[in-house]
C-alpha positions in Angstrom: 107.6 152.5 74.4 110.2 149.5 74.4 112.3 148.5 77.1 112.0 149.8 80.9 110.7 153.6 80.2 110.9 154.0 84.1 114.5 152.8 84.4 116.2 154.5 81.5 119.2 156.8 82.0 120.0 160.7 81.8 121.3 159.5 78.1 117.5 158.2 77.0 119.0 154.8 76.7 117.1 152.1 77.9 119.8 149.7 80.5 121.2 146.4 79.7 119.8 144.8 82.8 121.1 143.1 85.4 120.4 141.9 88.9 120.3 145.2 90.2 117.5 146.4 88.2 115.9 143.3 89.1 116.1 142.5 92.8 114.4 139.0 93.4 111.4 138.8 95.8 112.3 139.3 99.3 116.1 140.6 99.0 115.7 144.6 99.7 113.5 144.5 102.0 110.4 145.7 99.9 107.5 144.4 98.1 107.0 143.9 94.2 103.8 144.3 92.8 103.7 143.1 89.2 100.7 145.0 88.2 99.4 144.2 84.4 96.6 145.3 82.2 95.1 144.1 79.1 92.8 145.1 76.8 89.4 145.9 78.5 87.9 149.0 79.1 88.6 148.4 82.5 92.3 149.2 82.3 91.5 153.1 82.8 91.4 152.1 86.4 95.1 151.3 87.0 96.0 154.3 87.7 93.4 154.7 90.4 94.6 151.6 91.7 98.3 153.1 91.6 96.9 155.9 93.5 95.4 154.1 96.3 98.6 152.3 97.1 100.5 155.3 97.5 100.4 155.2 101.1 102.3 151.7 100.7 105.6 153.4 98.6 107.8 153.6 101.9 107.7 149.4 101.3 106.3 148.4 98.0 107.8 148.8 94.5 104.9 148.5 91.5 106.5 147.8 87.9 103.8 147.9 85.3 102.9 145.4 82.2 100.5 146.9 79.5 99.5 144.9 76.6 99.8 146.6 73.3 95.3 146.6 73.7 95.8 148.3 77.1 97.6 151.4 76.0 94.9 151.8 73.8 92.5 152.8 76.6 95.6 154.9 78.4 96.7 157.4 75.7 95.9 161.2 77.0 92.7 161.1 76.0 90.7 162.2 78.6 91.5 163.0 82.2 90.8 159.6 83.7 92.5 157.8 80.7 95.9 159.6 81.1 98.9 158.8 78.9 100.5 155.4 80.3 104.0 157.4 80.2 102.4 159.5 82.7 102.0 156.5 85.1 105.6 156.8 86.0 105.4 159.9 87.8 102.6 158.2 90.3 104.4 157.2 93.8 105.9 153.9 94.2 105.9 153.0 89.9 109.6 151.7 89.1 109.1 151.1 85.2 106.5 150.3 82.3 107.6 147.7 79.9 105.1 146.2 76.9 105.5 143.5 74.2 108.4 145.3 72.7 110.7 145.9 76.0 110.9 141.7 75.8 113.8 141.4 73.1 114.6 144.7 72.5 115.9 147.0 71.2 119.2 145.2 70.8 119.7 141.9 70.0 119.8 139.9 72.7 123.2 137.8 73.5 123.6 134.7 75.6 124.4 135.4 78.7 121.8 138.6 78.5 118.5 138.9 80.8 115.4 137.7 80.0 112.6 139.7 80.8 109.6 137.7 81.7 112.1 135.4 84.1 113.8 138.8 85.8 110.0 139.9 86.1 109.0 136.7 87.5 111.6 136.3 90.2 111.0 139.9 91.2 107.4 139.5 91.8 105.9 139.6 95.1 102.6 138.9 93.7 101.0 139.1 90.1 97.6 141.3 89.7 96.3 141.5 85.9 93.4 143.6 86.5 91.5 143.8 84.0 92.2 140.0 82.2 90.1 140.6 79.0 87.9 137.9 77.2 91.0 137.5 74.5 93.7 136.9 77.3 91.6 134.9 80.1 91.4 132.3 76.8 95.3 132.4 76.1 96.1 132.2 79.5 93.6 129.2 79.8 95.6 127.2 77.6 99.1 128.1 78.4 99.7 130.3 75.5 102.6 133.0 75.8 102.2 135.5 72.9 102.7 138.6 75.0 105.0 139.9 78.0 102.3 139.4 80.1 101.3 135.7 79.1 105.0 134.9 79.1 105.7 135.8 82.5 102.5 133.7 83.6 103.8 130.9 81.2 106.6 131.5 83.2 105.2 131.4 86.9 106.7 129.0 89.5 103.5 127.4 90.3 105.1 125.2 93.2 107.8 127.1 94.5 110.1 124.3 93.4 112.8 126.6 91.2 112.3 130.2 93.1 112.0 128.8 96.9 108.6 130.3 97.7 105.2 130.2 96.4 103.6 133.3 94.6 100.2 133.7 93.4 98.7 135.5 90.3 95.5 137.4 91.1 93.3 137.7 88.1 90.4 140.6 87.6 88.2 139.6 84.6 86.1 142.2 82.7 84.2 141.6 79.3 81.1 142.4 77.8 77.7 140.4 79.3 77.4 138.1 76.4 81.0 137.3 76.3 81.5 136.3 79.7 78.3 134.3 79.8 80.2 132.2 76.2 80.2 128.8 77.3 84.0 129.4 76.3 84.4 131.8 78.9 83.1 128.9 81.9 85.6 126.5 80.4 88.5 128.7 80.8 87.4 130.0 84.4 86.9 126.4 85.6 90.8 126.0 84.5 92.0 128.7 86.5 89.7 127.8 89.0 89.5 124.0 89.8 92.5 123.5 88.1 95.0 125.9 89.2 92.8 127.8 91.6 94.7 128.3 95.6 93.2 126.0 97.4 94.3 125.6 101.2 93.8 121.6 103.0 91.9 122.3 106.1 93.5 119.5 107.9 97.6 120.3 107.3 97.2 124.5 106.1 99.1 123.2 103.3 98.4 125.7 100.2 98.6 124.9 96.8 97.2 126.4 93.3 98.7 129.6 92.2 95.7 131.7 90.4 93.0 134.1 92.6 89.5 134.5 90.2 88.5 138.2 91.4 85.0 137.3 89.9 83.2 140.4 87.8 80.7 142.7 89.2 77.0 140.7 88.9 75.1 143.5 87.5 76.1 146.9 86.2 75.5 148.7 82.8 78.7 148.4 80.9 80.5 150.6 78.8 79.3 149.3 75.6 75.7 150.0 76.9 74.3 146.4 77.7 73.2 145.6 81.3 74.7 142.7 83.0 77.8 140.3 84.7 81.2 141.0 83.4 82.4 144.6 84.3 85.7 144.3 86.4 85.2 143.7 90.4 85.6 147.3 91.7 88.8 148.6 92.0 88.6 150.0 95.6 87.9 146.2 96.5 90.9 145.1 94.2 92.9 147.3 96.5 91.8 146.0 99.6 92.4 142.2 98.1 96.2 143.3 97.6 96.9 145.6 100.4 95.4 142.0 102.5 97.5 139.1 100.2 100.6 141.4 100.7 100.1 141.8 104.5 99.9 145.9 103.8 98.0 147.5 106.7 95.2 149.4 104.9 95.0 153.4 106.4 91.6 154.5 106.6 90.9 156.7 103.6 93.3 155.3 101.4 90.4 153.6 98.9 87.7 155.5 98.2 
């Protein structure tokens, strides 16, 4: 795919970037979804999630992050599991951009954007939904191998350099047996304890940037085994955003 597919010019060519393209959080009088899959099963539900937001397009702008796992599961092959280029044509999506829209395709030269900071400053809000086994354990321990990771890496956690603070809501789907590894507990008790939003009862004072949207408790997987680890349901990840975003939810929008 490589640079912004959904921003690219009669010509084919991808843009340079600049500030226009990239409109911080809060200056045109919309909201940025940074919505971002990875490589679960689960990320054949984005575009139901797209879908269910369309009623919000009149005020919300959705750009898109898939790892190079998540196009995997979104490559034509069957009507739920349409191409990802296809997701541009849904209401309200701005532009798709994966591990190679980062540096390329030209060189880059000082002065020149960079991508996971323009992404970061235009966020509203952060959703990865699904956060796979492989990425919950990078992001975990602050790797940034990916587009995705970088612009968590990335995240103002305080609101000390962007003004504000922004928070990352994480869905995390894996097999049973995975997300019962002890490995998995470890890196969930990070995100949550460690980095989890927490608001002081006494002073309303929030801090903590990362939101655990905990898996489903019991439901047969795609792989076949029974158990905890399928993504929370996306109708309820809807409602969760539509609420953090202060988007009044129409009835029949989710379903």
């Amino acid at each position: 795919m490589g640079e912004t597919e959904g921003t690219r010019n009669e010509s084919g060519q991808a843009p340079s970037g600049n500030a226009t393209e990239f409109p911080p959080s809060g200056t045109d009088g919309r909201l940025h979804l940074l919505l971002v899959a990875t490589g679960s099963v689960a990320a054949i539900k984005i575009p139901n999630i797209i879908q269910a937001l369309a009623p919000h397009t009149h005020k919300l702008s959705i750009r898109l992050i898939l790892t190079t796992s998540a196009k995997h599961f979104l490559g034509g092959q069957a009507e739920e599991q349409p191409h990802y280029a296809s997701l541009l044509s849904f209401p309200g999506v701005e532009a798709i951009y994966d591990d190679a829209s980062e540096w390329g395709p030209e060189p880059w030269r000082r002065g020149g954007p960079v991508l996971h900071i323009e992404l970061r400053r235009w966020a509203d809000i952060m959703v990865i939904a699904p956060l796979s086994a492989n990425s919950l354990a990078k992001l975990a321990n602050g790797m940034s191998d990916n587009l995705a990771l970088s612009v968590c890496r990335a995240w103002d956690t305080d609101g000390q350099v962007d003004g504000r603070r922004k928070r990352i809501l994480v869905a995390v789907a894996m097999n049973t047996a995975m997300w019962r590894h002890p490995a998995t507990a470890r890196h969930i008790k990070v995100l949550e304890e460690d980095w989890g939003v927490k608001k002081n009862e006494e002073t309303g004072e929030e801090t903590g940037w990362i939101e655990v949207l905990q898996p489903q408790a019991t439901k047969l997987l795609a792989c076949g085994d029974l158990g905890s680890g399928a993504m929370m349901e996306w109708t309820e990840i809807v409602k969760i955003v539509e609420d953090r975003l202060g988007l009044k939810r129409n009835q029949g929008t989710v379903g």
